[in-house]
C-alpha positions, 0 to 999 in steps of 0.5 A: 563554513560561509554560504559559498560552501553550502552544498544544499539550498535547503540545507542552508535554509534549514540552519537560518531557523537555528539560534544564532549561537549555532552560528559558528558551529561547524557541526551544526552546519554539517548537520543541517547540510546534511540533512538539507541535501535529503531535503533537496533529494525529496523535493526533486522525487516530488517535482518528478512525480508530480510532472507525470501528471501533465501530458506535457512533462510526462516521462516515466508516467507517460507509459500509464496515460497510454495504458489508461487510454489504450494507446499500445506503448512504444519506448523507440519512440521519442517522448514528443510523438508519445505525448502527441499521441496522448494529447490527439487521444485526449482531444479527441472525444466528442462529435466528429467535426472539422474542428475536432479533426483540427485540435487532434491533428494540431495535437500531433503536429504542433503547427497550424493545420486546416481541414477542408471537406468535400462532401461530393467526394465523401471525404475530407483534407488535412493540410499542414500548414506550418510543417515543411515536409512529411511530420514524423509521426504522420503513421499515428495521426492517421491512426487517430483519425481513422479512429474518430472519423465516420467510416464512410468518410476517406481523409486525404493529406496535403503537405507543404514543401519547399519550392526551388523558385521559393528560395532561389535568391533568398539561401546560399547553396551551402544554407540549401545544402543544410536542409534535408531532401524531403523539405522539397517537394519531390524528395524521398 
């Protein structure tokens, strides 16, 4: 048996720690194979455990931090949006402010967002800025932030949309045809 034939790293790795009359054994080889392949197996068990411990890796663990944050969970939903909504619920906490409605907004959308207050008007703007379009999770950022902001302040929300006059000369009508109709400003 040569190195090609390994089918396990640490099965391999496991034989380089034997005698060298071991060498030519194929059982041994087998042996550690074998038991290298088990080795691989718990590695990967404990790489996947230990990613639910990061918002950003989460998959089946993603379900607890929304049970211990009292976020109702929602499997149709794809794992970035679920993260998002973990992430926004973590950033979160604290004294209502511009920038805490800015770190949980950006927490949902993962562009650039600015927010404007018009205190004559007793509330505040949230306008994306690098989104084009309505973001998909848009129903769970108005949740958060009907959440953490005072009652008596209302939130508006302004969107970006790509404009005829914006891409006129610069994309072929079959790169425009490419693009979905709510990027537009008027679009459904």
């Amino acid at each position: 048996m040569n190195k090609s034939e390994w089918s396990s790293l640490r099965g391999r790795e496991l034989f380089s720690y034997l005698p060298a009359y071991y060498e030519n054994s194929l059982v041994m080889h087998s042996d550690m194979d074998a038991k290298g392949g088990e080795m691989d197996m718990l590695y990967q068990a404990l790489e996947a455990a230990a990613a639910q411990f990061y918002v950003h890796t989460a998959t089946w663990g993603l379900s607890r931090w929304e049970f211990e944050l009292g976020i109702p969970t929602d499997a149709a939903k794809p794992l970035e949006q679920r993260r998002a909504v973990v992430k926004s619920k973590l950033r979160g906490v604290g004294q209502f402010s511009g920038a805490l409605v800015k770190n949980v907004a950006e927490a949902y959308d993962g562009g650039k967002v600015e927010v404007f207050f018009q205190p004559e008007e007793w509330g505040f703007t949230v306008k994306f800025i690098d989104t084009v379009g309505i973001p998909p999770n848009l129903e769970d950022l108005k949740a958060a932030l009907e959440e953490i902001k005072p009652a008596h302040l209302a939130v508006k929300y302004a969107f970006n949309y790509l404009l005829i006059r914006e891409i006129h000369g610069v994309l072929t009508l079959v790169q425009m045809e490419q693009i979905p109709l709510n990027k537009f400003a008027g679009g459904a």
